[in-house]
Each structure stands twice: as structure tokens, then as C-alpha cells.
C-alpha positions as CSV (number, residue, x, y, z in Angstrom):
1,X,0.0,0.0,0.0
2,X,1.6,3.3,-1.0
3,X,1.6,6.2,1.8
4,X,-1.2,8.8,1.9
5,X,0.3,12.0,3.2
6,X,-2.0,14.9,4.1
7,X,-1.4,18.1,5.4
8,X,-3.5,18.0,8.7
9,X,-5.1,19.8,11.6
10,X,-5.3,18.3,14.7
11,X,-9.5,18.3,13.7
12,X,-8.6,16.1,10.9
13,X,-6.3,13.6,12.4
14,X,-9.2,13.4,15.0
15,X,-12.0,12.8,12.0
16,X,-9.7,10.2,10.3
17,X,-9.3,8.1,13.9
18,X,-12.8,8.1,14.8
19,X,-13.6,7.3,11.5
20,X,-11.1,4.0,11.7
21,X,-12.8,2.6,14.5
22,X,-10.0,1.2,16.1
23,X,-7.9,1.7,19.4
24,X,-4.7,3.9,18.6
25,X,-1.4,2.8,20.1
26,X,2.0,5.2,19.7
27,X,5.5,4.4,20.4
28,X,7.5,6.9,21.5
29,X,11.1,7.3,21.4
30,X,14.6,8.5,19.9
31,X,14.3,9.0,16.2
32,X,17.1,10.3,14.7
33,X,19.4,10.1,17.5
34,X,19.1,6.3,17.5
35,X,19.4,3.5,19.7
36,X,22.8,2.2,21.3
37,X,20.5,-1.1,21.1
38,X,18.2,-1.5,18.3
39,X,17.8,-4.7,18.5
40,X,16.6,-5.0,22.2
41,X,14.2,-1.7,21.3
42,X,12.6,-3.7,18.5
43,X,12.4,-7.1,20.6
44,X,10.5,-4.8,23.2
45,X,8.6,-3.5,20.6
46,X,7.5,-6.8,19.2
47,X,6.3,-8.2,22.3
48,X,4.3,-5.3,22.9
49,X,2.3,-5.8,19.4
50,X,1.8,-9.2,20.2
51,X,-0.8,-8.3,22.9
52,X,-2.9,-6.3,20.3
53,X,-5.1,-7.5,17.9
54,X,-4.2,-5.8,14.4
55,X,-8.0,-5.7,13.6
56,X,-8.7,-3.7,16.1
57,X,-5.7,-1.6,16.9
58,X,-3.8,1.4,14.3
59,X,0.0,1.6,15.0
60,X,1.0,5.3,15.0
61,X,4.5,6.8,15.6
62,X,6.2,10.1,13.5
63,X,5.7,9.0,10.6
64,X,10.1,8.6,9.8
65,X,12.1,5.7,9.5
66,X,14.9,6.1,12.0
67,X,15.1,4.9,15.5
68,X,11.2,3.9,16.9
69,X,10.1,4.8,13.2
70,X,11.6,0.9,12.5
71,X,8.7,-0.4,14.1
72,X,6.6,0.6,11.4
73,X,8.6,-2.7,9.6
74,X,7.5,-4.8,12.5
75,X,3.7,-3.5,12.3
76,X,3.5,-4.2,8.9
77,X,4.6,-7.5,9.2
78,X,2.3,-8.2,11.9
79,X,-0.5,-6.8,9.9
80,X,-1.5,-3.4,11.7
81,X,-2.5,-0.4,10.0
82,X,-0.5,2.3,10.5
83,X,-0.5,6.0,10.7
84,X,2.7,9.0,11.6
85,X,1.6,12.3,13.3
86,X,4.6,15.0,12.7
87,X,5.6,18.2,12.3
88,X,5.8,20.2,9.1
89,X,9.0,20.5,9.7
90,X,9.7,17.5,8.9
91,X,8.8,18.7,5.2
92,X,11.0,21.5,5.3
93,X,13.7,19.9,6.0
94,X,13.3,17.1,3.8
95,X,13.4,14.5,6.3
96,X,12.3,10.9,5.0
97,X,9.3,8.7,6.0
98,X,9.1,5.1,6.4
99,X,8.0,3.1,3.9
100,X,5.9,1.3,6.1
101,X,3.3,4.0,7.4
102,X,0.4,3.9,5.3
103,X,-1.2,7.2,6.4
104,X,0.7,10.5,7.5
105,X,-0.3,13.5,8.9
106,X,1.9,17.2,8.6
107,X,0.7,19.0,11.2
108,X,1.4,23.2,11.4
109,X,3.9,23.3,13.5
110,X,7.0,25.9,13.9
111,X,8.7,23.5,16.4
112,X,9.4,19.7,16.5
113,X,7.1,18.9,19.0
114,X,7.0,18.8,22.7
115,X,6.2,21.5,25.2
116,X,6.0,25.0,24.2
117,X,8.5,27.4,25.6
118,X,8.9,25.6,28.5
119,X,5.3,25.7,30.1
120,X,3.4,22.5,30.0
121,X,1.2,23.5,26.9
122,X,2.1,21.3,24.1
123,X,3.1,22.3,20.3
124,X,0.4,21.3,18.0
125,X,2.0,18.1,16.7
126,X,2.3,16.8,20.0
127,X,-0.9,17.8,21.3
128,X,-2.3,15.9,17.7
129,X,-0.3,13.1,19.2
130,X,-1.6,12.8,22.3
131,X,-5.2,13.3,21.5
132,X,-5.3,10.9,18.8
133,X,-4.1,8.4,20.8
134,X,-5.3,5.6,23.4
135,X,-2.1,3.9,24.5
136,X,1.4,5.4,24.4
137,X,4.1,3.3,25.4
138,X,7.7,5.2,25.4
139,X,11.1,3.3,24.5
140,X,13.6,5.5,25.5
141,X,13.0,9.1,24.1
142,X,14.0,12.5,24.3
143,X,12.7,15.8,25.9
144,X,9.8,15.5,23.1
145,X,8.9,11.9,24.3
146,X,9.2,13.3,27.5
147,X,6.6,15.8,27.3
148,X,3.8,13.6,25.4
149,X,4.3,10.6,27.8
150,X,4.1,13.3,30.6
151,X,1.2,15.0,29.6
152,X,-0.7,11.8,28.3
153,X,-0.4,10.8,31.6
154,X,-2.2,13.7,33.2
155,X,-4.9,13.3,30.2
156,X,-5.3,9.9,32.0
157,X,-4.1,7.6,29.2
158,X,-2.7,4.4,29.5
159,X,1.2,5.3,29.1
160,X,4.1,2.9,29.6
161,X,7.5,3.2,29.6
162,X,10.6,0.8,28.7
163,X,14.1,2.3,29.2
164,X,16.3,2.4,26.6
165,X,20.1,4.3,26.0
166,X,20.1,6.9,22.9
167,X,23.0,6.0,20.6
168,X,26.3,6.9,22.7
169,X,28.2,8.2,19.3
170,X,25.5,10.3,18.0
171,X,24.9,11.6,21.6
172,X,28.3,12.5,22.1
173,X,28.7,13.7,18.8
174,X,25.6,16.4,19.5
175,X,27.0,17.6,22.7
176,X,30.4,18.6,21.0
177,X,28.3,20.4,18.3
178,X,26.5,22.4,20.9
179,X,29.8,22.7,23.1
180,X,28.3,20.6,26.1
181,X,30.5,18.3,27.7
182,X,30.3,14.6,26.8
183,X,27.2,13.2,28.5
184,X,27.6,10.7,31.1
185,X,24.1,9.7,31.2
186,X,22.1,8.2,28.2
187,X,19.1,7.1,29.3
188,X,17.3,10.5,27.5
189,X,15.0,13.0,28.9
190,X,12.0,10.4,28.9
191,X,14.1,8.1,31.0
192,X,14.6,10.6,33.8
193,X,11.3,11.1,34.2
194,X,9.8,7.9,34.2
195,X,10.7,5.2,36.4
196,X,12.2,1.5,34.8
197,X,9.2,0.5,33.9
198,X,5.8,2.1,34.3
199,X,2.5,2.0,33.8
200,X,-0.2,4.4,34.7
């Protein structure tokens, strides 16, 4: 099945759900950062699906490739529908999406996602995220996975949580860019937050 992009609001992306019928479950995670373990994040993954019926569920994730985005292969496999919520600028800056996602969503959006200047308000394409959704189960993850497990959780959602290290290179690699010091620590944002293994 060839991907069907749209150019959504979060209105939309709501219309499209509720017009599916079925239960919508989101991983959350690092994307382009990568894991240090891929292989342990997909095994994760996998058992996860395997509790979910894939007539009755939609996979949905951001819609890319790269870190979580490769459990779009193991979705497909396993016969879910799937779907990507993310943020226009995505588009702009030509970022690639999965070949496994049959539906995405560009939501407006002037920042990648996550809270918005540091209150507890989130950016549209998280807030399209979190809405849509009825299960979100974090893998790891960033500051942006951080802020949409956090404030799924005080929407009363069902949100679980696996830790998982970013890729050490990459992580390193991003501090120097930024002139941090080398991180110590690569459990991500979402991983400070949330304890081993959670669910609320």
C-alpha cells in the first residue's frame, strides 16, 4: 500500500481516527538520534504488538524511518494499519518517512514537538499526538517523548515506559556540536522522568 500523506489539523487527524474505529497505540522514542541497542528496542517493541489485535488496533509513531520509526517494519509485518503524526518540519527539512506507514499527517507546526516554551502546553503536533491516541508506550526518548508521555499521563491515558540508552556516538557527537560536555548519562529526557518500567 503506497503512503497517503495529508497536510492535517489536529480536527482532521481526530476525524480520520474516529472514522477508523479502532484503538490507537503510539510508540514513542529517539528518532534520529538512535538507539545504542536496536535490536533489544525492536524485541520490546515486538512483544508489545503481540498483545494487540491488528483488527482492532492502528500503529502510530512520526511518521520517519529512523530509531522507533523501525517499528513501522515490524507493524506491517504483523498486519497493523499504520498511521505518523509530525511536524511540518519534517517537510522543510526534507526529512524521510518510512515506507511502512500507510497514512501521515503534517501538522502546522514551527517547532518539532513537545512543550511549548517551557510551560506545560504542548506544540500542536504533540498535542495531535496525544489526542489521537489511546495507548502510548515510550522506548527511550528524548525531551519530546518526555513531554507527550508526561502530559498523556495527566490526560489519564494508559502510558508505559521501557528504558532504553540513545546511541552513545550520535549523543556525544551532538553535545560537541553544541559545546556541552560529553554526556555521562544516556538514558534520554523520557528516561529521567519515568521510572524502569511504568505504567499508569
Amino acid at each position: 500500500m503506497a503512503t497517503t500523506v495529508n497536510n492535517a489539523t489536529t480536527d482532521d487527524i481526530k476525524a480520520f481516527f474516529e472514522s477508523q474505529r479502532r484503538d490507537v497505540v503510539t510508540f514513542l522514542g529517539y528518532s534520529g538520534s538512535g538507539y545504542e541497542d536496536k535490536a533489544t528496542m525492536l524485541e520490546t517493541a515486538g512483544q508489545i504488538l503481540y498483545e494487540f489485535d491488528p483488527s482492532k488496533i492502528i500503529v502510530n509513531i512520526g511518521g520517519t524511518p529512523e530509531g522507533i520509526g523501525s517499528v513501522y517494519e515490524l507493524a506491517r509485518q504483523r498486519g497493523f494499519r499504520t498511521t505518523g503524526i509530525v511536524s511540518t518540519q519534517a517537510k522543510k527539512f526534507n526529512a524521510q518517512l518510512s515506507h511502512c506507514v500507510d497514512y501521515v499527517f503534517y501538522v502546522g507546526d514551527a517547532t518539532w514537538g513537545g512543550f511549548i516554551d517551557g510551560g506545560d502546553r504542548l506544540s500542536p503536533t504533540s498535542k495531535a499526538m496525544v489526542e489521537n491516541s489511546d495507548v502510548l508506550i515510550g522506548i527511550g526518548g528524548g525531551e519530546i517523548a518526555r513531554d507527550e508521555l508526561l502530559a498523556a499521563k495527566r490526560a489519564g491515558k494508559e502510558v508505559r515506559f521501557f528504558p532504553a540508552d540513545v546511541n552513545h556516538q550520535k549523543a556525544r557527537e551532538k553535545a560537541k556540536k553544541k559545546g556541552l560536555p560529553a554526556p555521562t548519562n544516556f538514558g534520554g529526557a523520557a528516561g529521567e522522568v519515568f521510572a524502569p518500567y511504568v505504567k499508569f
